[in-house]
N, C-alpha and C positions, 0 to 999 in steps of 0.2 A: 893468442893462438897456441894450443899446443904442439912442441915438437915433437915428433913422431921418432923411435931409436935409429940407428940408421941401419943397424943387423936387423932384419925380420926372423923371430922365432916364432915356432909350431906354438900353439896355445898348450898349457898341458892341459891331463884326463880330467883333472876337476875346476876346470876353469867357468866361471859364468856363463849361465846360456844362452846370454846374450849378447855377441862380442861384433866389433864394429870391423870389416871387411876394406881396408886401407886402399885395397886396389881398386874397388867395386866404387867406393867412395872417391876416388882419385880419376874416375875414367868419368863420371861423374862430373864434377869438377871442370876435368875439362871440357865437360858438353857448356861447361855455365860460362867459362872463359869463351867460348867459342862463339856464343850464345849474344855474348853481351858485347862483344867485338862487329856481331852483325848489327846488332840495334843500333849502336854506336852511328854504324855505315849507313843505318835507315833513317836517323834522327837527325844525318848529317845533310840527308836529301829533303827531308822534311823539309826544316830550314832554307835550306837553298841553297848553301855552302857546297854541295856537291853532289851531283845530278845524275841519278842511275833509274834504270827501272828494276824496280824492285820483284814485280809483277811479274814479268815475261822475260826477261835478262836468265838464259840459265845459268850465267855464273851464282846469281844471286837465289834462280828458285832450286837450284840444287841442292844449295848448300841449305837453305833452309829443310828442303827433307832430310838432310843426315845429319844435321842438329838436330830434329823432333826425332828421328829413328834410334839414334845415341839415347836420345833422354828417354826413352819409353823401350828400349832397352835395358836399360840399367833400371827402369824400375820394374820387369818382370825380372831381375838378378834378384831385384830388393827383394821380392815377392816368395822367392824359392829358399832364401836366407830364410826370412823370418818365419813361414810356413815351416822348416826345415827345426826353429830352435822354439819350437811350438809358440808363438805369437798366440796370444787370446783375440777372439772376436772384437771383445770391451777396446783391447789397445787396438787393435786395427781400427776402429770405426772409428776412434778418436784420434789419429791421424787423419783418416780419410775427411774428418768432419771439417780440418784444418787444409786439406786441397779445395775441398769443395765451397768453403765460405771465403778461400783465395780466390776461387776463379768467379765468384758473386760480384766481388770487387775489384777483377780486372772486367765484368761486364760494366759495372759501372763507370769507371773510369775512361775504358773506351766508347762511352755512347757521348760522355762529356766532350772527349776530345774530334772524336768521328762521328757525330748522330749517324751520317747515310750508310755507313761500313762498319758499328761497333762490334766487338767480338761476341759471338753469344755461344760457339762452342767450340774455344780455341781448346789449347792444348792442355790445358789444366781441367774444362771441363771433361777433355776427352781422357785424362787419366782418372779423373773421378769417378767415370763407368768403367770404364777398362779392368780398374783395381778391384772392383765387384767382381766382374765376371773371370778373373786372375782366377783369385781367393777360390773362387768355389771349384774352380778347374784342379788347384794346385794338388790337393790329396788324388784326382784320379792319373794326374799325370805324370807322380810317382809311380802308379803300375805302368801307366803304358808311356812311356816316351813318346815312342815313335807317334802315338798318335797325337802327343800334343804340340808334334813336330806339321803334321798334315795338317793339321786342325788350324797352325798358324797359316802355312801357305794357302788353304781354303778360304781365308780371309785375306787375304793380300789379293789373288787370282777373282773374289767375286767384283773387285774395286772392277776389274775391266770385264767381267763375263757379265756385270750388270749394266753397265756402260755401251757393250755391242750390242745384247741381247734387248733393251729399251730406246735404240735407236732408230729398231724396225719402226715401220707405221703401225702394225696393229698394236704396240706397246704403247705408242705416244701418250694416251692417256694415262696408264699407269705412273709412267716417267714424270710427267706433270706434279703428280702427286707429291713422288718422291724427293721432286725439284723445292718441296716446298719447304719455308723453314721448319712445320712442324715434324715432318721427317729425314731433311737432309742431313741431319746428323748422325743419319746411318751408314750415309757414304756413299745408298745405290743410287747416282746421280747421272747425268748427264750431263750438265753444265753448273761451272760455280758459282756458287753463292757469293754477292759481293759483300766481305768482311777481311777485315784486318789480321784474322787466325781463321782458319780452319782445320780441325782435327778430327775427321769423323771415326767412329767405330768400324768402317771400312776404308783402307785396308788395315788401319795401324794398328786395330789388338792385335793382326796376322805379327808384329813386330813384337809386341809385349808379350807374347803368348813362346815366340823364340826365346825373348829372353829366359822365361820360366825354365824352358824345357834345358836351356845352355845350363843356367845356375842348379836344376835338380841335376842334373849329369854330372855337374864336376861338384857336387856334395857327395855323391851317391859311388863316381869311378876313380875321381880325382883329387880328393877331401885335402892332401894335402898342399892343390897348386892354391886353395882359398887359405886352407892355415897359416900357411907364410903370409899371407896378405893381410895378415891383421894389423899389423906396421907394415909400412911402405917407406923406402927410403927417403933422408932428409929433403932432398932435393922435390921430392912428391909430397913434403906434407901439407905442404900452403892447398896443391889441388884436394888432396884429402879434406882440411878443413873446409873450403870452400863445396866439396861435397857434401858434407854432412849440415849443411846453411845451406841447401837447394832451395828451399823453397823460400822463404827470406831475401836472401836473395835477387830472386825472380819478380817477388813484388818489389822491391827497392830499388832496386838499378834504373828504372827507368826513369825514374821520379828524379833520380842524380843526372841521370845523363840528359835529358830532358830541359829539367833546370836549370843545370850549366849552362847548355846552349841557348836558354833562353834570355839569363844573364848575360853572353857574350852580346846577340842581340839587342840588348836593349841598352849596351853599354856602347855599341857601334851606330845605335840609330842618333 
């Protein structure tokens, strides 16, 4: 692991234009800590070792939205960074190619473990679109903020103006439709889908779309509360690294945590 200095200096003028954001990467971090502390608690019900609803407990469905809202956060932050230090099409896609053959093989994984509930457009597939529609936003939302301020809350607000408005009877059918899996991963639903992730395009670009609009803002008013963040202090460099291993990460953890438990089990039976 690298340690990070424990003074944070401004980059200077002619510093690489690519340079790694200690805070962005550390907040980050700790969505993965947070993240994998829940699995932990779901892996532990799994088993049987201790018995929550995961499902309807709002201790438990809360926190799972502001673990997905953190993480899809931080990656419209990413989004405005790398737009911001002209990123190429060629390397964006070639990350993006690395979320989206991730979340191929957390579909498979979960149809192994869940056939009747496997994930088919959890949160990895739902950054995978998301990150498209970022990118192409990100150059108009250098001129207008504000609107790529509305633009988010217009996607958070249709999650429920689609949800009232398809409730009536004369929608019924339409709703049906959208109920279905080959469109419910647009979000205008009515009732969920049963799967182990769900992360539809509504509301959560409205989430990723803020991040954008936060990270152009403070390159654009506040350049230097990100400069100091290229280091983050000693105490923050473990989240840092674990930041920047996000995705890695997210496929392996479970497979440890999993494993373990299934070790302890099979050493108890």
């Amino acid at each position: 692991m690298d340690m990070m200095p424990s003074r944070a200096k401004p980059p200077p003028a002619d510093a690489p234009a690519r340079l790694r954001f200690g805070a962005v990467d550390a907040l980050r971090g700790g969505a993965i800590v947070w993240m994998t502390a829940f699995h932990f608690c779901f892996d532990l019900n799994y088993f049987g070792y201790w018995r929550q609803n995961f499902y309807a407990d709002p201790l438990w469905t809360w926190q799972r939205t502001a673990i997905v809202s953190l993480f899809l956060f931080c990656a419209g932050l990413g989004q405005a960074i790398a737009t911001q230090q002209g990123q190429s099409w060629q390397r964006f896609w070639r990350r993006w190619a690395q979320v989206a053959g991730c979340a191929l093989l957390v579909t498979a994984g979960s149809y192994w473990m869940f056939p009747n509930s496997f994930i088919y457009f959890g949160v990895l597939h739902g950054i995978a679109v998301m990150l498209i529609v970022v990118r192409l936003l990100a150059p108009w939302g250098r001129r207008h903020p504000m609107g790529l301020c509305v633009l988010g809350a217009l996607a958070i607000a249709a999650k429920f103006m689609a949800a009232y408005a398809m409730n009536t009877t004369a929608l019924a059918p339409i709703a049906e439709i959208f109920n279905g899996r080959a469109l419910n991963w647009l979000g205008l639903i009515t009732r969920l889908p049963i799967t182990e992730d769900y992360v539809p395009i509504v509301p959560w670009l409205g989430v990723m779309l803020w991040g954008l609009a936060c990270g152009q803002w403070l390159l654009a008013h506040r350049p230097r509360r990100l400069a100091v963040a290229v280091a983050v202090p000693r105490r923050g460099a473990a989240l840092a690294w674990l930041g920047r291993h996000s995705l890695p990460w997210y496929m392996l953890h479970q497979l440890v945590l999993l494993g373990a438990l299934a070790l302890i089990a099979w050493a108890r039976a």
